[in-house]
Biopython code that builds the backbone (N, CA, C, O; Angstrom):
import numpy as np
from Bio.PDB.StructureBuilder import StructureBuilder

atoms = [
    (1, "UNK", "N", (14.411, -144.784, 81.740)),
    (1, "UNK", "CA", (13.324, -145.435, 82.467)),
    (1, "UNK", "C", (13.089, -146.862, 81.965)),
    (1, "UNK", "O", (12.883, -147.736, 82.807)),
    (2, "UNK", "N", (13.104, -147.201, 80.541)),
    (2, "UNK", "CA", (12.817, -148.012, 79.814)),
    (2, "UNK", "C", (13.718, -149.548, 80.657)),
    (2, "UNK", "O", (13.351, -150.699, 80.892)),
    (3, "UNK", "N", (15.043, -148.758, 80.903)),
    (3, "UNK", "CA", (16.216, -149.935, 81.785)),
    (3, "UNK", "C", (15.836, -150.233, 82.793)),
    (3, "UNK", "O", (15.366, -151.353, 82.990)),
    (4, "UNK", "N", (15.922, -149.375, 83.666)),
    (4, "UNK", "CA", (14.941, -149.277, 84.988)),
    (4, "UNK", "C", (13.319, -150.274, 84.988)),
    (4, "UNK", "O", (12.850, -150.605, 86.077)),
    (5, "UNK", "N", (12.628, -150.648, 83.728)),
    (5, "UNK", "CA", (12.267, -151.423, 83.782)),
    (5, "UNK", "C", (12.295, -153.179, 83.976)),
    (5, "UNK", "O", (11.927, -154.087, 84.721)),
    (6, "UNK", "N", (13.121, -152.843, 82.535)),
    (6, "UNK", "CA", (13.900, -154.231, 82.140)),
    (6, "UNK", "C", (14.783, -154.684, 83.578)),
    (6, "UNK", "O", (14.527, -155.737, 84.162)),
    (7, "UNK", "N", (15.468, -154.072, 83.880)),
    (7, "UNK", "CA", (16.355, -154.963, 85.099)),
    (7, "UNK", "C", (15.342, -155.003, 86.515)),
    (7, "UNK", "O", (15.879, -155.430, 87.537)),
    (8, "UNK", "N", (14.355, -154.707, 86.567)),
    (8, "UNK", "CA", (13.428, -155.256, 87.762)),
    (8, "UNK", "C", (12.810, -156.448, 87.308)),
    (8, "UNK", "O", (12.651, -157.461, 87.988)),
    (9, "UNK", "N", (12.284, -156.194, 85.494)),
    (9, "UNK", "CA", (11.370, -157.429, 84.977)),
    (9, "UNK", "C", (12.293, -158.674, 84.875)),
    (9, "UNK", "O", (11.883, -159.639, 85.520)),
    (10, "UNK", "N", (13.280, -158.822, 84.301)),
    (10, "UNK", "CA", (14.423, -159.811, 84.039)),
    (10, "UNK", "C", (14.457, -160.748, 85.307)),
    (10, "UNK", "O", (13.751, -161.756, 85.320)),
    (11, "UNK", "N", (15.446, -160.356, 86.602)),
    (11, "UNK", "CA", (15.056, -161.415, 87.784)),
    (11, "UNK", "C", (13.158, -162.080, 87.744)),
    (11, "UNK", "O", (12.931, -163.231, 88.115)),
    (12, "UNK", "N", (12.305, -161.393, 87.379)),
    (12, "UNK", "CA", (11.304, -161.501, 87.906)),
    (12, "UNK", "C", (10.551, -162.806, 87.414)),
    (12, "UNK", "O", (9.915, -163.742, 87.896)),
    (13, "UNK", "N", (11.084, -162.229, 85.883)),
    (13, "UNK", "CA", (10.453, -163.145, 84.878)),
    (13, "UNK", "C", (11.524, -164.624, 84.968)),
    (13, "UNK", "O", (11.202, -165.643, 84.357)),
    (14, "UNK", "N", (12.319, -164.580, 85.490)),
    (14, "UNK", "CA", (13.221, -165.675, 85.354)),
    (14, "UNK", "C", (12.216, -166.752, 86.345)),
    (14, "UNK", "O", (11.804, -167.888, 86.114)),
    (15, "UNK", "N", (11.987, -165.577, 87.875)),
    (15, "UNK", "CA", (11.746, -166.218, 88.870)),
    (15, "UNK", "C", (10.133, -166.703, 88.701)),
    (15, "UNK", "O", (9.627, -167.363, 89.608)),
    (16, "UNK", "N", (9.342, -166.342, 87.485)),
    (16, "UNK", "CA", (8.112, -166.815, 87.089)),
    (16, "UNK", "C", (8.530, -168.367, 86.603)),
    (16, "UNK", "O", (8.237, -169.433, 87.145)),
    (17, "UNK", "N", (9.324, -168.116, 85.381)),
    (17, "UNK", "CA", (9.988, -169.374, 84.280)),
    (17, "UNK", "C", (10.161, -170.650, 85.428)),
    (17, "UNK", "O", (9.608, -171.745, 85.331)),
    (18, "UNK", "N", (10.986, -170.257, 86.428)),
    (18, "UNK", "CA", (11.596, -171.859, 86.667)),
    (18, "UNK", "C", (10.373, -171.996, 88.009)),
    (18, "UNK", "O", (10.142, -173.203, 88.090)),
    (19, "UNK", "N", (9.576, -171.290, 89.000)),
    (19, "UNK", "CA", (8.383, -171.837, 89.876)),
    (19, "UNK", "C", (7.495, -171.361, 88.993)),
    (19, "UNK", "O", (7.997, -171.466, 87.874)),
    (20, "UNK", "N", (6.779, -171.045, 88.958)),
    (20, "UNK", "CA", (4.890, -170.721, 88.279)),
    (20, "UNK", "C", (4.777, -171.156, 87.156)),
    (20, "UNK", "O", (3.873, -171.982, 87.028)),
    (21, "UNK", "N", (5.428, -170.889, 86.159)),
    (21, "UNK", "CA", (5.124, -171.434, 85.055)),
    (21, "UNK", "C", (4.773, -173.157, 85.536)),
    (21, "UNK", "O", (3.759, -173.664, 86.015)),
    (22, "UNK", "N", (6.081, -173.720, 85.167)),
    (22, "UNK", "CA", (6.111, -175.023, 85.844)),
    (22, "UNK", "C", (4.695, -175.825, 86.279)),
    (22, "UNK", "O", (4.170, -176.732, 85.632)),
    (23, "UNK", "N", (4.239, -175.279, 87.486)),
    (23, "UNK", "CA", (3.106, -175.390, 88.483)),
    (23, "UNK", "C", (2.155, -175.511, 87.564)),
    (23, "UNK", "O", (1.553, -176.577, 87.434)),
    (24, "UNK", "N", (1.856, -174.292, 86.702)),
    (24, "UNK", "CA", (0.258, -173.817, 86.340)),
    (24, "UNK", "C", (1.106, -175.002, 85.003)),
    (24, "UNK", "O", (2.092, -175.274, 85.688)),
    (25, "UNK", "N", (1.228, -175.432, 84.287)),
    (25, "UNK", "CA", (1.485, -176.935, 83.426)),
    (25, "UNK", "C", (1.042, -177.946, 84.096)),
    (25, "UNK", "O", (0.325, -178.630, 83.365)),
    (26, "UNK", "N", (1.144, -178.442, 85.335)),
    (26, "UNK", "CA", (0.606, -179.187, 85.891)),
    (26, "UNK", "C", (-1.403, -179.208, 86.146)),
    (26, "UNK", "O", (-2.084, -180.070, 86.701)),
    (27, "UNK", "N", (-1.732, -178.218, 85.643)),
    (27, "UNK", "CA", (-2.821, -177.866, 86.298)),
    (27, "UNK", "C", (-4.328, -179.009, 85.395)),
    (27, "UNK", "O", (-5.410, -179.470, 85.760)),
    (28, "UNK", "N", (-3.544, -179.013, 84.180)),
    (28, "UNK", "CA", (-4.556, -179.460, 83.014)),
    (28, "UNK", "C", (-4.528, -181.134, 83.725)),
    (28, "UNK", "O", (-5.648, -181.643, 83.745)),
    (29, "UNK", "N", (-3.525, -181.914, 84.229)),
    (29, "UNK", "CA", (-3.337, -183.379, 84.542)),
    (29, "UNK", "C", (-3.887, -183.075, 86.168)),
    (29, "UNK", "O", (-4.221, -184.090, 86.779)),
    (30, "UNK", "N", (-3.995, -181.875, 86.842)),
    (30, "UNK", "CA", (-4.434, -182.483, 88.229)),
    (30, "UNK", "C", (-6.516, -182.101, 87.685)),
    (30, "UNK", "O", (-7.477, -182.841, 87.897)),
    (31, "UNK", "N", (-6.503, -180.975, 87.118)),
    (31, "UNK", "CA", (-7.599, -180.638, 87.054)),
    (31, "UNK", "C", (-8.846, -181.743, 86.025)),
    (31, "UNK", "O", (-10.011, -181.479, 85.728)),
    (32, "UNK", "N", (-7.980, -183.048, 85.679)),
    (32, "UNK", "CA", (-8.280, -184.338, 84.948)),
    (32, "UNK", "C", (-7.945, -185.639, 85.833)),
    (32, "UNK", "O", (-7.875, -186.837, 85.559)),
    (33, "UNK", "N", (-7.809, -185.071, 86.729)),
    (33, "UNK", "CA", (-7.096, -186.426, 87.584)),
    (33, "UNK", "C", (-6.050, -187.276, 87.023)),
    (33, "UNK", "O", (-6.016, -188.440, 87.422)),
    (34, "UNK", "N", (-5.219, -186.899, 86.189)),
    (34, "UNK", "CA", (-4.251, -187.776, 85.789)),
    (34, "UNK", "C", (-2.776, -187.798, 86.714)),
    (34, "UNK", "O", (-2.278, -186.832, 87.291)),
    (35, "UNK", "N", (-2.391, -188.830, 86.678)),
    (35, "UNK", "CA", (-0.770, -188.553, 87.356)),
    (35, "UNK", "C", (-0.237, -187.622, 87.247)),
    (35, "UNK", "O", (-0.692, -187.078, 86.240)),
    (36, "UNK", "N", (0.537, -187.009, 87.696)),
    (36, "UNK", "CA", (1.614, -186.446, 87.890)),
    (36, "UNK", "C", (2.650, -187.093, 87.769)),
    (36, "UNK", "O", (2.725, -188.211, 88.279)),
    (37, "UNK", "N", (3.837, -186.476, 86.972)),
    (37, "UNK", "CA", (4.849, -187.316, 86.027)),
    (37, "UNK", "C", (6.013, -187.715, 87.136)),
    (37, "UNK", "O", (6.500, -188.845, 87.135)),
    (38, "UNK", "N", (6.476, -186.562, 88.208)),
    (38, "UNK", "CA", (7.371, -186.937, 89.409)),
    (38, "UNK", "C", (6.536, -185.725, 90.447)),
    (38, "UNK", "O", (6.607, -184.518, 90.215)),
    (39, "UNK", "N", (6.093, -186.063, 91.104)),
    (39, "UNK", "CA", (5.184, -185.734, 92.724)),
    (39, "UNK", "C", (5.812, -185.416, 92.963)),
    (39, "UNK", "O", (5.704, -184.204, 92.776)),
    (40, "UNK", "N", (7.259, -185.793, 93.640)),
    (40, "UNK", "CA", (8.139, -185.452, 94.985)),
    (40, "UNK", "C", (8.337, -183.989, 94.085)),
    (40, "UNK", "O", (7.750, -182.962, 94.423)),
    (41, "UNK", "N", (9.221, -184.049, 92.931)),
    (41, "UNK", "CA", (10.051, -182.631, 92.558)),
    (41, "UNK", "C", (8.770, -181.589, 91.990)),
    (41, "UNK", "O", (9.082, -180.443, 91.667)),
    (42, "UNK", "N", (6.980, -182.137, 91.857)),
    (42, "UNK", "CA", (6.171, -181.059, 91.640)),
    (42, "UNK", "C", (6.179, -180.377, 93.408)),
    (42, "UNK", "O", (6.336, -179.193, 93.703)),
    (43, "UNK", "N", (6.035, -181.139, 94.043)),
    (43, "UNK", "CA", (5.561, -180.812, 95.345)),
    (43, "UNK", "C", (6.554, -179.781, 95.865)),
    (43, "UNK", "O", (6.246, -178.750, 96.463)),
    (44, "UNK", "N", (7.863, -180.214, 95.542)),
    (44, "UNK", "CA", (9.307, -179.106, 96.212)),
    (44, "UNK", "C", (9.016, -177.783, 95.337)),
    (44, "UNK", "O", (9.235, -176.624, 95.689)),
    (45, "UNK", "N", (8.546, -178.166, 94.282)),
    (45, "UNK", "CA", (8.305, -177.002, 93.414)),
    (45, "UNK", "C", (7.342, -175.742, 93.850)),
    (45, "UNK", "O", (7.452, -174.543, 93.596)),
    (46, "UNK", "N", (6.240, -176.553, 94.690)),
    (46, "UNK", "CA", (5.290, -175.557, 95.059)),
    (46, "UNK", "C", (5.754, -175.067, 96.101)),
    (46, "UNK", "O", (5.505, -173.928, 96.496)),
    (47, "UNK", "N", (6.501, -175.900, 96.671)),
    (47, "UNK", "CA", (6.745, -175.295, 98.349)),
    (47, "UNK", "C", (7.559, -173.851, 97.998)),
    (47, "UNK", "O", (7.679, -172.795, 98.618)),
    (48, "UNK", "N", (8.048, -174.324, 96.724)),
    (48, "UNK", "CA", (9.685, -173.163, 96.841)),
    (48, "UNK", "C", (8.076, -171.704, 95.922)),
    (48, "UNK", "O", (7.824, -170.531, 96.198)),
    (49, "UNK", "N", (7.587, -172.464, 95.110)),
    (49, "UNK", "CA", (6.506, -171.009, 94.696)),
    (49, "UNK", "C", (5.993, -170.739, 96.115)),
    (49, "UNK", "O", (6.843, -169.941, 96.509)),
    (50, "UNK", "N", (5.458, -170.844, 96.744)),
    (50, "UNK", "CA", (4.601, -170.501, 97.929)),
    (50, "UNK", "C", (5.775, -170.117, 99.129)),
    (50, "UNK", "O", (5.394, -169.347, 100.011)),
    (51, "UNK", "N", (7.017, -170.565, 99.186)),
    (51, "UNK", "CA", (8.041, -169.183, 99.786)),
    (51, "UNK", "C", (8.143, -168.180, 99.400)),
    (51, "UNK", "O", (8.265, -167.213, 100.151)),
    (52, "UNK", "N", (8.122, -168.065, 97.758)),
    (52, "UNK", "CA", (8.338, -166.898, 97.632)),
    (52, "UNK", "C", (7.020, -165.873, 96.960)),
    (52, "UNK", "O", (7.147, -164.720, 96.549)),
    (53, "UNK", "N", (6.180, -166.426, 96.990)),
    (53, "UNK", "CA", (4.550, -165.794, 96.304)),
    (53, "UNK", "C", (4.714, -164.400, 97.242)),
    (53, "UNK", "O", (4.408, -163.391, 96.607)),
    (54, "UNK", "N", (4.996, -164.237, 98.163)),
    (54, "UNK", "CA", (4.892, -162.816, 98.673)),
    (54, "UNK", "C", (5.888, -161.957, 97.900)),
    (54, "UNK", "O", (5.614, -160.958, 97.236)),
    (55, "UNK", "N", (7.239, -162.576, 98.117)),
    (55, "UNK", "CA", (8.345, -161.552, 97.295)),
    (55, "UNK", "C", (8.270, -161.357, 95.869)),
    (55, "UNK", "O", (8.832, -160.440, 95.271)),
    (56, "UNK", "N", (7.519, -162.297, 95.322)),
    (56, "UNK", "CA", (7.064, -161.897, 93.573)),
    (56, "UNK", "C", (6.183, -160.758, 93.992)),
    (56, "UNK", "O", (6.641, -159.649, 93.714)),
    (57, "UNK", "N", (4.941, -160.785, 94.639)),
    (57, "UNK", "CA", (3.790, -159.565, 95.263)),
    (57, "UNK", "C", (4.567, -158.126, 94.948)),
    (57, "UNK", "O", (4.482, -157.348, 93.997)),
    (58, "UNK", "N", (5.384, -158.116, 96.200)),
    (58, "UNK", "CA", (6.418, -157.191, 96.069)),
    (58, "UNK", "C", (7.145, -156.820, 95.300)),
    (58, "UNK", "O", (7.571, -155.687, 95.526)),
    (59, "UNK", "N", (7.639, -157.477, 94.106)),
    (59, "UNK", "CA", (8.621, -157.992, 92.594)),
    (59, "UNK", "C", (7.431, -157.007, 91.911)),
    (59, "UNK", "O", (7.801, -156.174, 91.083)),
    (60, "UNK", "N", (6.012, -157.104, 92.258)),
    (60, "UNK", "CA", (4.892, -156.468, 91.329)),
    (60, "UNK", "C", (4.819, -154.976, 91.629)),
    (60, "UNK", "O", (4.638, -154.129, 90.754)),
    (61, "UNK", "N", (4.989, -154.679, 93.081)),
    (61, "UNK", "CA", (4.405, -153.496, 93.211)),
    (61, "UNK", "C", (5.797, -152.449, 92.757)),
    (61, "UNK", "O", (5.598, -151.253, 92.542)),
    (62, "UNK", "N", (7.344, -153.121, 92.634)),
    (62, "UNK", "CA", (8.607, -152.585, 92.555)),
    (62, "UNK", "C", (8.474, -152.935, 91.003)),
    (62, "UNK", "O", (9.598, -152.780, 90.526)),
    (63, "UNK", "N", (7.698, -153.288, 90.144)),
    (63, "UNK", "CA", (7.802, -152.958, 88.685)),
    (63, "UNK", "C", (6.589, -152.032, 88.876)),
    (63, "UNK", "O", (7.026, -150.887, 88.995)),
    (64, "UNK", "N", (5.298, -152.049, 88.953)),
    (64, "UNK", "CA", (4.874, -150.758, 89.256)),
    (64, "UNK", "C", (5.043, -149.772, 89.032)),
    (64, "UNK", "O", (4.654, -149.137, 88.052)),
    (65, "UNK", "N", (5.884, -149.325, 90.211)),
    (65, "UNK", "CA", (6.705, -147.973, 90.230)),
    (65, "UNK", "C", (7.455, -147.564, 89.243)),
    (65, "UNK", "O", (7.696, -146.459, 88.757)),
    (66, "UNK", "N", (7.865, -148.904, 88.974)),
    (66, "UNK", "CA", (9.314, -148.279, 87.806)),
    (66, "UNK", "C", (7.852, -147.707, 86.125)),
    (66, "UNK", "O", (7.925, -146.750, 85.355)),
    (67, "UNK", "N", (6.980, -148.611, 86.200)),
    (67, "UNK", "CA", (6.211, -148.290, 84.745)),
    (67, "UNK", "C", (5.696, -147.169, 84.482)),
    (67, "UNK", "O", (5.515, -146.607, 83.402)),
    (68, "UNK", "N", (5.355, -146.718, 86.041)),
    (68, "UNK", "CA", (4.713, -145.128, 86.350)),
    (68, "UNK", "C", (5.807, -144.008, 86.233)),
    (68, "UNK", "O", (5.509, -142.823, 86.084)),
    (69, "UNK", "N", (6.934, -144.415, 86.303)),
    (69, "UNK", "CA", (7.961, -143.447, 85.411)),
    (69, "UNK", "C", (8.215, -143.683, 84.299)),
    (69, "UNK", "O", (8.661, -142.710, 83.691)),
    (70, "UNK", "N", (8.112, -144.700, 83.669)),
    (70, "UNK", "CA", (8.473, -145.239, 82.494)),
    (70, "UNK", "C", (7.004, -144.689, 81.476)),
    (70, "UNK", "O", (7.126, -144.327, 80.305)),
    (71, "UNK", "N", (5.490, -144.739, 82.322)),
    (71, "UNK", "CA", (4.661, -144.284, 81.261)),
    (71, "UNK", "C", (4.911, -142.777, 81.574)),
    (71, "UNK", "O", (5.335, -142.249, 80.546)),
    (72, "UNK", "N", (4.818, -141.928, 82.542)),
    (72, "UNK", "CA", (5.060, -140.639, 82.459)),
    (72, "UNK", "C", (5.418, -140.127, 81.406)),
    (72, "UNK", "O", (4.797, -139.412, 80.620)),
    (73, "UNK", "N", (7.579, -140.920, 81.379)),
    (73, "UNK", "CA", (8.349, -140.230, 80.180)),
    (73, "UNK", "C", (6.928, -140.877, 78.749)),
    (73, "UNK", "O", (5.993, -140.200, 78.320)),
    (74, "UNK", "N", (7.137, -141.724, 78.521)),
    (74, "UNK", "CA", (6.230, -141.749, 77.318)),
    (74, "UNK", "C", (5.105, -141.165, 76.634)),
    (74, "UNK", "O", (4.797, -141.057, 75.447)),
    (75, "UNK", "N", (4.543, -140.791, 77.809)),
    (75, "UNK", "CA", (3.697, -139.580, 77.686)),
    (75, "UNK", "C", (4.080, -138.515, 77.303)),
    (75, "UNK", "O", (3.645, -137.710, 76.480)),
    (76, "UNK", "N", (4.608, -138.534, 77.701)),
    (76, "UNK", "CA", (5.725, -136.814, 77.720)),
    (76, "UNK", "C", (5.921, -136.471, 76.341)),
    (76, "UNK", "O", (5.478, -135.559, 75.643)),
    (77, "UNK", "N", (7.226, -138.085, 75.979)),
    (77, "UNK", "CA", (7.313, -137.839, 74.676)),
    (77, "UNK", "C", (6.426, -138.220, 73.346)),
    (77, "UNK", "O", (6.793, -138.344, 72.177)),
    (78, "UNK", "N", (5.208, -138.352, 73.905)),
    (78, "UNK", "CA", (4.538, -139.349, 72.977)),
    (78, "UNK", "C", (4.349, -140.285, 72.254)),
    (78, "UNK", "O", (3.840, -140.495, 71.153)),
    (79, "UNK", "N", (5.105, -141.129, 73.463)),
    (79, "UNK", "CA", (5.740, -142.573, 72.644)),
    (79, "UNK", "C", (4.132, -144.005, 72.879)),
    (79, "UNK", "O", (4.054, -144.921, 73.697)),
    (80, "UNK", "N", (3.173, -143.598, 71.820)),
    (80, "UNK", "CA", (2.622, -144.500, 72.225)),
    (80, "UNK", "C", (2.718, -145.815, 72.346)),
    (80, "UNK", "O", (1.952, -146.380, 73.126)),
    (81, "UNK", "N", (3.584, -146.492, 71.669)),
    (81, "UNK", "CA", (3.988, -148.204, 71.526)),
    (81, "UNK", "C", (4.556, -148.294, 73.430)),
    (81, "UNK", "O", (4.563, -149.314, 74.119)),
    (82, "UNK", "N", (4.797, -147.477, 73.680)),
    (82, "UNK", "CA", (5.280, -147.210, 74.888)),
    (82, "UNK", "C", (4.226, -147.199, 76.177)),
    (82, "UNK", "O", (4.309, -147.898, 77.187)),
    (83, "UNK", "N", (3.500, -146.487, 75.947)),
    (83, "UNK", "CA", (2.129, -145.864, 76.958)),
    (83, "UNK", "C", (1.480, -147.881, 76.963)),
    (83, "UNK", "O", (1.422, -148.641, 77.929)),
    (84, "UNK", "N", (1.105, -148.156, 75.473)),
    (84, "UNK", "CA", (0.671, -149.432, 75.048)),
    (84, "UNK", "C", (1.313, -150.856, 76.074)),
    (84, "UNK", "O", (0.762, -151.742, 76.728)),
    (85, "UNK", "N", (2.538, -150.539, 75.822)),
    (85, "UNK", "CA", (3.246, -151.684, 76.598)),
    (85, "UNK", "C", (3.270, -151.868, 78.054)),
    (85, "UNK", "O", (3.330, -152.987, 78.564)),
    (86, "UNK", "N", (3.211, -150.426, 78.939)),
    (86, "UNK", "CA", (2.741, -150.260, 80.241)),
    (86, "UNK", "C", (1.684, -151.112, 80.471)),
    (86, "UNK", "O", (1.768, -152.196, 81.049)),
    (87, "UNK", "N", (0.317, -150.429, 79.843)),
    (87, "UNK", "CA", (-0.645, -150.859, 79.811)),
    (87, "UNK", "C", (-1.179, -152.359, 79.999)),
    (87, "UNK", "O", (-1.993, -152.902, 80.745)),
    (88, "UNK", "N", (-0.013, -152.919, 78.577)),
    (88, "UNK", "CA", (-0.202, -154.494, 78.767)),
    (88, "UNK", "C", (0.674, -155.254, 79.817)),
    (88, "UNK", "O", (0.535, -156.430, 80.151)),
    (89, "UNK", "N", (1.506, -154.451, 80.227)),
    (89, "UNK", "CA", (1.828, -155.309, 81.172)),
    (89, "UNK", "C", (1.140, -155.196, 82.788)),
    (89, "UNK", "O", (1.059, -156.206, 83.487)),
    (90, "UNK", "N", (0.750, -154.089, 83.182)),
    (90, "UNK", "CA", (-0.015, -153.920, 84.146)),
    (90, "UNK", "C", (-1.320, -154.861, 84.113)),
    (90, "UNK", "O", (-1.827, -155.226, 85.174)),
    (91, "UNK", "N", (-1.902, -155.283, 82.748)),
    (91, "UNK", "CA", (-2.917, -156.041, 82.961)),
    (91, "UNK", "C", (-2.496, -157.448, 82.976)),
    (91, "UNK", "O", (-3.128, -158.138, 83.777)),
    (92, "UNK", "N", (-1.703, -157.972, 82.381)),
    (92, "UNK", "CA", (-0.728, -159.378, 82.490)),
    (92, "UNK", "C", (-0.498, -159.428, 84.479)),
    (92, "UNK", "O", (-0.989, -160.302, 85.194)),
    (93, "UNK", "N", (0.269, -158.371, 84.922)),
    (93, "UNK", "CA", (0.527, -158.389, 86.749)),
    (93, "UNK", "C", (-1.009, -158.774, 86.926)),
    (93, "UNK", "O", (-1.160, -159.994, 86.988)),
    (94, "UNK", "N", (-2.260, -157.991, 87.029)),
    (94, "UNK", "CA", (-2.830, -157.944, 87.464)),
    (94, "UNK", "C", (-3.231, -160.166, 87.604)),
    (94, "UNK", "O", (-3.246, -161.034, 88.476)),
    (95, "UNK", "N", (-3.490, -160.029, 85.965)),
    (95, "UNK", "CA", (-3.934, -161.996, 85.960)),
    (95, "UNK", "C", (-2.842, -162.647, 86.850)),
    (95, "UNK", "O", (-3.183, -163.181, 87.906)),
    (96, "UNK", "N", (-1.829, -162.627, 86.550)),
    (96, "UNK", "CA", (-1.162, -162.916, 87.461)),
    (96, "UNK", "C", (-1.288, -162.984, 89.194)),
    (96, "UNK", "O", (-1.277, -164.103, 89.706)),
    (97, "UNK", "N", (-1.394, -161.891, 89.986)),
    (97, "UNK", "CA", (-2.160, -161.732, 90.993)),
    (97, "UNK", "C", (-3.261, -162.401, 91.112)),
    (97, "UNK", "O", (-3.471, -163.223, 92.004)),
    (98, "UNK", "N", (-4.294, -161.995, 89.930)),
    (98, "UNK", "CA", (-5.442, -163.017, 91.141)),
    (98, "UNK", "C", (-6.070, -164.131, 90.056)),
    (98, "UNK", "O", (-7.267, -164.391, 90.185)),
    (99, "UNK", "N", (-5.481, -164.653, 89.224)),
    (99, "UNK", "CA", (-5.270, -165.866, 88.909)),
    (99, "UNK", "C", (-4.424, -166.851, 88.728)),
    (99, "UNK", "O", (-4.703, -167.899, 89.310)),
    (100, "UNK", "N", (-3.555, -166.824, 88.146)),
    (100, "UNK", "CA", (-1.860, -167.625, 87.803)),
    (100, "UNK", "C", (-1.505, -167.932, 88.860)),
    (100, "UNK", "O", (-1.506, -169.100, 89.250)),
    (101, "UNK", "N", (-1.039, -166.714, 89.704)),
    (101, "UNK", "CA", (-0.219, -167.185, 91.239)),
    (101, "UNK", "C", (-1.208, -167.942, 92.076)),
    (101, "UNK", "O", (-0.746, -168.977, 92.558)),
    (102, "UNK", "N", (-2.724, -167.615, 92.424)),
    (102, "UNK", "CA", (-3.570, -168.102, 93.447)),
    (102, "UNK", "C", (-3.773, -169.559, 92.366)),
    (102, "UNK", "O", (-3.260, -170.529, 92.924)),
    (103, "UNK", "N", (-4.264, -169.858, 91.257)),
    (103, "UNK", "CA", (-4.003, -171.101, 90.845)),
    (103, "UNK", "C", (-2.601, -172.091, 91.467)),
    (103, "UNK", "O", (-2.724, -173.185, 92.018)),
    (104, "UNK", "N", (-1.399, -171.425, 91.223)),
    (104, "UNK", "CA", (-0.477, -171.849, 91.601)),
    (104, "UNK", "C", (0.137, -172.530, 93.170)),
    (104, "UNK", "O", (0.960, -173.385, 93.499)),
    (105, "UNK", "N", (-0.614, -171.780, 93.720)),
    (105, "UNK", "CA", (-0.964, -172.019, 95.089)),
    (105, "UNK", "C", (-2.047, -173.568, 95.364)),
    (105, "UNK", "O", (-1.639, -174.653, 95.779)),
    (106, "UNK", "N", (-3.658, -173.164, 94.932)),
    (106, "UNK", "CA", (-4.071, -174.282, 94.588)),
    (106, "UNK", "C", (-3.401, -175.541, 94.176)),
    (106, "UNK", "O", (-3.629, -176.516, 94.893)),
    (107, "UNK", "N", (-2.637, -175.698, 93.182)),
    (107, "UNK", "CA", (-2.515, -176.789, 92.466)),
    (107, "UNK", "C", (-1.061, -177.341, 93.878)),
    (107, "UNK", "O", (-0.666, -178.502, 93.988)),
    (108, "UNK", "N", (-0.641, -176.366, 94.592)),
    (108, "UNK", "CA", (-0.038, -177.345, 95.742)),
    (108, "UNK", "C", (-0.787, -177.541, 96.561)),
    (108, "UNK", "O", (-0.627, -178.535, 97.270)),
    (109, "UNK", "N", (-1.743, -176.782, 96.744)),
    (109, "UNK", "CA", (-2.860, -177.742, 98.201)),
    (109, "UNK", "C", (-3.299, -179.093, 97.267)),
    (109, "UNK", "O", (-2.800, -180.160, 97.626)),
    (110, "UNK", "N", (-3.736, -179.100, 96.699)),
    (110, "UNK", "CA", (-3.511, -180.608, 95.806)),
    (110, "UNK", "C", (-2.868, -181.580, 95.866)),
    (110, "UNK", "O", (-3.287, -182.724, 96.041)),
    (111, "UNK", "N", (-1.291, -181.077, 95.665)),
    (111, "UNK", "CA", (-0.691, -181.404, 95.539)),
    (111, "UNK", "C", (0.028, -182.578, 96.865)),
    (111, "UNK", "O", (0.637, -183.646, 96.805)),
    (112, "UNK", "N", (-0.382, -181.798, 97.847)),
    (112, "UNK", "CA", (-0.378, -181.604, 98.976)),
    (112, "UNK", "C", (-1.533, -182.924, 99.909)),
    (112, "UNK", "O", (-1.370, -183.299, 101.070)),
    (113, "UNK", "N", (-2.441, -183.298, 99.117)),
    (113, "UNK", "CA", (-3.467, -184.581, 99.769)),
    (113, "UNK", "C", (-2.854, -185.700, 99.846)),
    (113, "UNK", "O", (-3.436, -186.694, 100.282)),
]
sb = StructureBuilder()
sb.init_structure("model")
sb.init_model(0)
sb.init_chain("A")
sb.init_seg("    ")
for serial, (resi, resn, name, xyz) in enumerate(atoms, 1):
    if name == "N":
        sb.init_residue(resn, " ", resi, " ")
    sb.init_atom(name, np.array(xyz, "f"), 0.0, 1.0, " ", f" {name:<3s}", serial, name[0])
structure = sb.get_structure()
């Protein structure tokens, strides 16, 4: 189960690293009014996060599934470092969802004036 995690999180987290991350860095210089270091390649940046903000959604609810087998077995075997790590990552998705990504979004309507 533990694999079954890892190879859903791996694409996912890649696909956080090179759009969202990125974005939400920008947030401290728009949320100060300062420049932006290159506009054109922040702006392509958001467009390409905000194509795919639904299929990460989906990226969430398909790790999900996999954790709810993954905490089961742990349960099972009483692997708490295990049960623990579910846990934290379900609450990490959650900020994500309704802060990080909807920030991320924001900072291209911004971006976007």
């Amino acid at each position: 189960e533990a694999r079954k995690v890892e190879e859903t999180l791996k694409p996912h987290f890649e696909k956080e690293e090179k759009l969202a991350l990125p974005l939400l860095g920008l947030l401290k210089n728009i949320a100060e009014d300062k420049p932006i270091e290159d506009p054109q390649r922040a702006a392509e940046l958001a467009d390409k996060f905000a194509t795919e903000y639904e299929k990460m959604l989906q990226e969430h609810a398909e790790i999900s599934k996999s954790l709810e087998s993954l905490e089961t077995v742990a349960r099972t075997a009483k692997k708490r470092a295990a049960v623990t790590f579910v846990k934290n990552l379900r609450r990490h998705a959650k900020l994500e969802e309704e802060v990080l990504y909807p920030a991320a979004l924001l900072i291209r309507n911004s971006l976007r004036r």
